[in-house]
C-alpha positions, -999 to +999 in steps of 0.1 A: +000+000+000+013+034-008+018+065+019+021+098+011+038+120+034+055+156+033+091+156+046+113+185+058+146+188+045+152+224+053+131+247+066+117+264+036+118+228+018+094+200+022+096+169+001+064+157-016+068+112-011+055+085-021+061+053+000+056+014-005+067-022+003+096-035+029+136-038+022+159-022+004+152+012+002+149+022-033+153+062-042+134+062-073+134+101-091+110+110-121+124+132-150+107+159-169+072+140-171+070+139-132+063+111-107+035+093-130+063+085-156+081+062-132+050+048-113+048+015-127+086+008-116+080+019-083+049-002-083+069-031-097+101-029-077+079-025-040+073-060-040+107-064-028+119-035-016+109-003+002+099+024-023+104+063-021+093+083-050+094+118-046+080+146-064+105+172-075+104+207-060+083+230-083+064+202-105+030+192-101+022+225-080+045+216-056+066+246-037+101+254-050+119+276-029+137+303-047+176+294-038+170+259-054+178+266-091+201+237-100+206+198-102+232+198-078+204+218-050+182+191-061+207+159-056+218+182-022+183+177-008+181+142-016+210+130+000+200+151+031+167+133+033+181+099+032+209+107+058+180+123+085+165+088+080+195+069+085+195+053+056+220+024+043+228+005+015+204+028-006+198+018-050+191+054-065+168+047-093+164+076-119+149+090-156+162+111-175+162+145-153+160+118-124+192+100-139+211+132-141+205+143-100+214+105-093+249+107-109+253+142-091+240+124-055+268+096-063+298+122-066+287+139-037+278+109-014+306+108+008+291+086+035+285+058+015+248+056+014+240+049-024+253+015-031+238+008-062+229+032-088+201+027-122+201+055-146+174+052-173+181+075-206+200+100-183+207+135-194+235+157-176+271+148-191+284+164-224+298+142-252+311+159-276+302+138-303+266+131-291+252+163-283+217+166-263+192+175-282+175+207-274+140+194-255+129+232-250+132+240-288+111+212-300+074+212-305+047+185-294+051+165-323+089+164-323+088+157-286+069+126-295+094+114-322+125+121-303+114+105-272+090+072-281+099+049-307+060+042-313+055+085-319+023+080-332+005+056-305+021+082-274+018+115-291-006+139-274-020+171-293-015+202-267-052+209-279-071+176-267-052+182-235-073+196-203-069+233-197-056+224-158-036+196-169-017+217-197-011+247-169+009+219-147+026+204-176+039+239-184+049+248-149+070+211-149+088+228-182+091+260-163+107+243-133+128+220-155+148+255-175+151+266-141+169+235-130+187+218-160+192+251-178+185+262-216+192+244-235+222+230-216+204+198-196+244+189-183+270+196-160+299+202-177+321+190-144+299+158-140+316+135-167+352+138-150+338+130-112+323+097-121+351+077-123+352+087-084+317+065-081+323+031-072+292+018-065+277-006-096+258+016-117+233+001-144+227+023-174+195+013-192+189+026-227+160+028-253+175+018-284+154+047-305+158+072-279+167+106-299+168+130-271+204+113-257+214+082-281+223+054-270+261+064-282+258+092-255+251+060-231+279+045-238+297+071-230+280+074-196+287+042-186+319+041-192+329+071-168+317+052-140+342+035-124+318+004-125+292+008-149+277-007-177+250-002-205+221-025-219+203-012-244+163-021-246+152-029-283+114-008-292+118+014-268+128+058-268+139+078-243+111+063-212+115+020-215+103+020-187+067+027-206+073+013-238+090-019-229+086-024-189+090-063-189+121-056-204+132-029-179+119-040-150+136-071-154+170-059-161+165-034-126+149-060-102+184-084-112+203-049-102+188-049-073+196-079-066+231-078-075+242-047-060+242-037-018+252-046+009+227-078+013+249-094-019+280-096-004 
């Protein structure tokens, strides 16, 4: 059964959560579709672990204090939340935006906590030969083609879209310049700290993904200082949608494999 609670981090910041199952905890961070993009995987890995899905600062109505304007606030308040639970032997679980503040939690976890790290079509390293492409300068139907590899079957016309529903989808946007910058979506200082990352992390990639290739994957992975990239066949830049057997598969055997409860 799910809980939803509010969580102080700071005193002008409360985090918006989502709660389920027993176990391993499991950090698991939406990207610039919000929380109901990564729903199903937090549905699907509660059965064996203990869930938390936030909602990020500033989406879906939520308050976003003025001072937190970057990834690295973001990944700041994170880690904070998990060490005032006293937290161990935590699996970071992120999309896209999500996979980006999950690499920048790693570097900056110097307690140890994250011990197992998924990043699903992750933005926020450059590669210079596999640029980013520019999410804020596309319109609704090249959104759908750059990020599904079925465009047709998930693209949504802004017009047949509710009048309250649009007004949150374009504060998520609004939040998500704010955060990830325009059109940068990177950190140029990121690439060069992960080799510093030694807990196992699992890159997961949709093979028709056009927003970050699967090239720029490859190039993710390899940074880590213990990482590795499958790349899901049918699927863009959210497997987890398109192709969940295949994704949730390949995350519940890194759960598995990674932690403290392996060794």
């Amino acid at each position: 059964m799910n809980t939803d609670l509010e969580a102080a981090v700071y005193g002008d910041l409360s985090l918006t959560l989502s709660e389920a199952g027993t176990g391993r905890p499991v950090l698991i961070l939406h990207g610039g579709g919000g929380r109901a993009t990564v729903t199903g995987l937090a549905e699907q890995l509660s059965r064996s672990a203990h869930t938390i899905t936030p909602v990020h600062p500033g989406w879906d109505g939520t308050h976003r204090p003025g001072w937190l304007t970057g990834i690295d606030d973001l990944a700041l308040a994170y880690l904070h939340h998990l060490h005032d639970r006293r937290l161990r032997d935590v699996l970071v679980v992120g999309s896209s935006l999500g996979g980006w503040t999950a690499a920048e939690m790693a570097v900056r976890d110097t307690g140890g906590i994250i011990t197992g790290l998924v990043l699903i079509d992750a933005v926020g390293v450059h590669i210079e030969t596999e640029p980013i492409t520019d999410f804020f300068a596309l319109d609704a139907r090249g959104v759908a083609e750059h990020s599904w590899h079925d465009a047709d079957r998930y693209y949504l016309d802004p017009a047949d879209i509710p009048a309250g529903q649009l007004a949150l989808r374009q504060g998520n946007m609004a939040t998500m310049r704010t955060l990830a910058g325009n059109p940068g979506m990177h950190d140029p200082k990121l690439l060069r700290r992960l080799g510093r990352v030694r807990a196992p992390a699992l890159l997961l990639w949709g093979e028709s993904d056009r927003i970050v290739t699967p090239g720029y994957g490859a190039a993710y992975a390899e940074a880590f200082g213990d990482g590795r990239l499958e790349v899901i066949p049918k699927a863009g830049h959210l497997p987890q949608i398109e192709q969940p057997e295949a994704t949730f598969a390949l995350v519940d055997e890194h759960l598995r494999l990674t932690g403290t409860g392996s060794l």
